[in-house]
C-alpha positions as CSV (number, residue, x, y, z in Angstrom):
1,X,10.7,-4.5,-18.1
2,X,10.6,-1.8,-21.2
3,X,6.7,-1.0,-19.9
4,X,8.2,-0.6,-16.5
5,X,10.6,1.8,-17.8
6,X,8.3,3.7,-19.9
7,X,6.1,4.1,-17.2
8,X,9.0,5.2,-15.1
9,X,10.1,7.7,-17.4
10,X,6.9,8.8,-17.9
11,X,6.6,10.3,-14.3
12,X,10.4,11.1,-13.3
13,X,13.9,11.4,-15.3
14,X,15.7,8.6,-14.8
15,X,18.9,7.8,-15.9
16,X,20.7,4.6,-17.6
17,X,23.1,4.5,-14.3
18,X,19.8,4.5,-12.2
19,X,17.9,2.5,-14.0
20,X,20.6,-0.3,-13.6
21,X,21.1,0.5,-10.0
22,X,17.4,-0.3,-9.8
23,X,17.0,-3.3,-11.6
24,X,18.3,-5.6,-9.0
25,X,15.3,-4.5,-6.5
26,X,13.1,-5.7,-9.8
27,X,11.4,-9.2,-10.4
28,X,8.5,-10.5,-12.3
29,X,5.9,-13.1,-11.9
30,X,2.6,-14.1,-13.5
31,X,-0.4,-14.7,-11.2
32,X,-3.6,-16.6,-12.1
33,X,-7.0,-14.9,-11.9
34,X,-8.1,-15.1,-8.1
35,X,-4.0,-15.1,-6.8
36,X,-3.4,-12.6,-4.5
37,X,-0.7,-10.2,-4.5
38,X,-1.5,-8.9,-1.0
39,X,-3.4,-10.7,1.8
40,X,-4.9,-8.7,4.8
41,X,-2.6,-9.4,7.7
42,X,0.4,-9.8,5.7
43,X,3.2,-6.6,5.6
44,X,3.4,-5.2,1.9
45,X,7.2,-4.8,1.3
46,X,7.2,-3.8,-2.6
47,X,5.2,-1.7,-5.0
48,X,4.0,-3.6,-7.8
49,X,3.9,-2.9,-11.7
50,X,1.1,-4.1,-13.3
51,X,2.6,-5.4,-16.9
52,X,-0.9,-7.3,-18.3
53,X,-4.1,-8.1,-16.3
54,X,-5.7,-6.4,-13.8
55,X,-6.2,-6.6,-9.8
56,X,-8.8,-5.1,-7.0
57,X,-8.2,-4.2,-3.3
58,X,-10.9,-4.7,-1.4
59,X,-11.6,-5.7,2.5
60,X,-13.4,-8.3,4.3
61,X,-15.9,-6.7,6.7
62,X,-18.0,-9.6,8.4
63,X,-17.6,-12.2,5.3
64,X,-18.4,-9.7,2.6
65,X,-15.9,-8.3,0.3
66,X,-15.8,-4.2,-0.3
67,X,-13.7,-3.5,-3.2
68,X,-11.8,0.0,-3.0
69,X,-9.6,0.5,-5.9
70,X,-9.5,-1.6,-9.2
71,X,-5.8,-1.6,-10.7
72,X,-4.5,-1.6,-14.7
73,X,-2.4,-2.1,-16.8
74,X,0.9,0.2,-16.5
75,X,-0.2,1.4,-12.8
76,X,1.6,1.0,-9.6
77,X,-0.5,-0.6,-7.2
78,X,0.5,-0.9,-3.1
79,X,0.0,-0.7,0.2
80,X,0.5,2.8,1.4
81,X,0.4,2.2,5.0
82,X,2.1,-1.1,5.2
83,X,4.8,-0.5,2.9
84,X,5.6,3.2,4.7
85,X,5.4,1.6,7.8
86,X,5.7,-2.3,8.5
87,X,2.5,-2.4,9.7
88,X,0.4,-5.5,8.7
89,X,-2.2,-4.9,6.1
90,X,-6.0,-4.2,7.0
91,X,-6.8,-5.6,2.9
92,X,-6.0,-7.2,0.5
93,X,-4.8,-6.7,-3.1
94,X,-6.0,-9.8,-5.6
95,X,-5.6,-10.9,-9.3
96,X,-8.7,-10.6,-11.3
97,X,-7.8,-12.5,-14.3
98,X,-4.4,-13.7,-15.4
99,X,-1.9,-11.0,-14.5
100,X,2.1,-10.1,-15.2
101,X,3.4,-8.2,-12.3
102,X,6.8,-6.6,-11.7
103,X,7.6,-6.7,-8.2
104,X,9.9,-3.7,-6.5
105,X,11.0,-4.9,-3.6
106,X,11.2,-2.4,-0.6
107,X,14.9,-3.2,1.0
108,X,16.1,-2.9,-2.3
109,X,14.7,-0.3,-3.4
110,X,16.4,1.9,-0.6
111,X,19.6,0.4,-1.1
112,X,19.3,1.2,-4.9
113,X,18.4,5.0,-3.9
114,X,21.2,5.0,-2.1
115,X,23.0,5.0,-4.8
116,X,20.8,6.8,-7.1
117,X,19.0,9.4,-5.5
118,X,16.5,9.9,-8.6
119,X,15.4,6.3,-7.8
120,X,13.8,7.7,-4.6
121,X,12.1,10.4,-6.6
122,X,10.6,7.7,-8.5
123,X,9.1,5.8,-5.5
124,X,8.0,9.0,-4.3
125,X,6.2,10.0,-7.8
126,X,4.7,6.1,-7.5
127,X,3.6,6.3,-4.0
128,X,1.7,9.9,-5.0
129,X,0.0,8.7,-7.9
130,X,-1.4,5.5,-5.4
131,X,-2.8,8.3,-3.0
132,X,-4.2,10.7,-5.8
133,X,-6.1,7.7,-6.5
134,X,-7.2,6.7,-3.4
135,X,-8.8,10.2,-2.5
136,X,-10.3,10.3,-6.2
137,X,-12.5,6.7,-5.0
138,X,-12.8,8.6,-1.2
139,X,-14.1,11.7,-3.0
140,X,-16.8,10.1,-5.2
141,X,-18.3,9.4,-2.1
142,X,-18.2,12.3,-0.6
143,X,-19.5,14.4,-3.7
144,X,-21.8,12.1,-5.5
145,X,-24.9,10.0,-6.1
146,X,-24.7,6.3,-6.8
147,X,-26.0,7.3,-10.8
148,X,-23.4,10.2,-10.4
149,X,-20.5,8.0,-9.3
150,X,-21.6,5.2,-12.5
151,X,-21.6,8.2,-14.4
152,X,-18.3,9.6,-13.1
153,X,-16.7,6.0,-14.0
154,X,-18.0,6.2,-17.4
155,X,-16.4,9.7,-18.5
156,X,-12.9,9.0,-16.4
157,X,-12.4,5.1,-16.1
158,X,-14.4,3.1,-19.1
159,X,-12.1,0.5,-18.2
160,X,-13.5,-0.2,-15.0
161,X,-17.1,-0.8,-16.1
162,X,-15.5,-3.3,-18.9
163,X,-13.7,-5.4,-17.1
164,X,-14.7,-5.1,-14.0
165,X,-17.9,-7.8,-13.2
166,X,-21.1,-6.5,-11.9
167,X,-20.9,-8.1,-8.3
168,X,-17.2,-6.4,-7.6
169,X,-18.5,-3.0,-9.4
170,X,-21.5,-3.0,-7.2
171,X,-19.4,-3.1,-3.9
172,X,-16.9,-0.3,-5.8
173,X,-19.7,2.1,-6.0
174,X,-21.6,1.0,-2.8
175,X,-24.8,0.2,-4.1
176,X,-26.5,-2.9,-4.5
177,X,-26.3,-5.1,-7.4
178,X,-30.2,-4.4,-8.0
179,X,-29.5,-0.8,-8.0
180,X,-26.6,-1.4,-10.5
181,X,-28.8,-3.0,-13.0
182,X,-31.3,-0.1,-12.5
183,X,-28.7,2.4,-13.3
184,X,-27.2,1.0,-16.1
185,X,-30.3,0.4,-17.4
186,X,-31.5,3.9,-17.5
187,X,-27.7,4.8,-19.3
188,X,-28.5,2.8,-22.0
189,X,-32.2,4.0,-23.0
């Protein structure tokens, strides 16, 4: 929990009295590599804490999986949409190797704001930094190449193009595998 409370104060003050208000809307589990966090269909009703490991959303459009975000350590990772609104989920959110979550549950989450009002800043501050990063993947393809948008990845998220395998990068960027290869490739010479 002291990463998740780093992190936390990292983005908002929070105080003891909140942060033990808030504790009860906290749990932890550890999923395998290939566990899912999030399955389309299903309403998201927490934000999750990503302790060790990492995770992918992606969707299933006619039996092919198109990965959208890739999630690390000491990020925040969600449902926007479902958790705002109850509405099921269009994707899903997935464990890419073995992975120590802390889960915030919704329900009490706003009962622990009620109490602490800071703790709603906090959720707000989290839910922000999920949608900065969702129009920073929405803007690569508005602005740039395929060897742009490898490029991009390599100045701003090295992580991504270590960890990350080249089948589920491939989809990220939206280029074929082939055309990965090529690219990278012409990086390294």
């Amino acid at each position: 929990m002291q990463n998740f409370l780093k992190y936390i104060q990292s983005i908002a003050n929070i105080s003891d009295t909140s942060w033990q208000f808030l504790l009860p809307a906290l749990s932890t589990t550890r999923l395998e590599k290939g566990a899912f966090l999030l399955k389309e269909n299903q309403v998201c009703d927490a934000l999750f804490f990503i302790e060790t490991g990492f995770c992918r959303s992606f969707y299933n459009k006619d039996g092919e999986e198109k990965n959208t975000a890739f999630h690390f350590e000491n990020e925040v990772v969600t449902n926007m949409n479902s958790f705002g609104t109850g509405e099921k989920s269009a994707y899903n959110i997935q464990a890419c190797e073995p992975t120590s979550i802390i889960i915030v549950d919704k329900l009490k989450l706003i009962e622990a704001s009620k109490h602490a009002p800071e703790i709603e800043t906090v959720g707000k501050k989290c839910l922000r930094l999920t949608a900065s990063k969702l129009e920073e993947h929405a803007s690569l393809f508005k602005l740039y190449s395929p060897q742009e948008r490898y490029e991009y990845l390599e100045s701003n998220h090295p992580q991504i193009l270590q960890r990350v395998s080249l089948t589920q990068l491939s989809s990220y960027l939206g280029i074929a595998r082939e055309t990965l290869s090529r690219i990278r490739s012409r990086r390294t010479n």
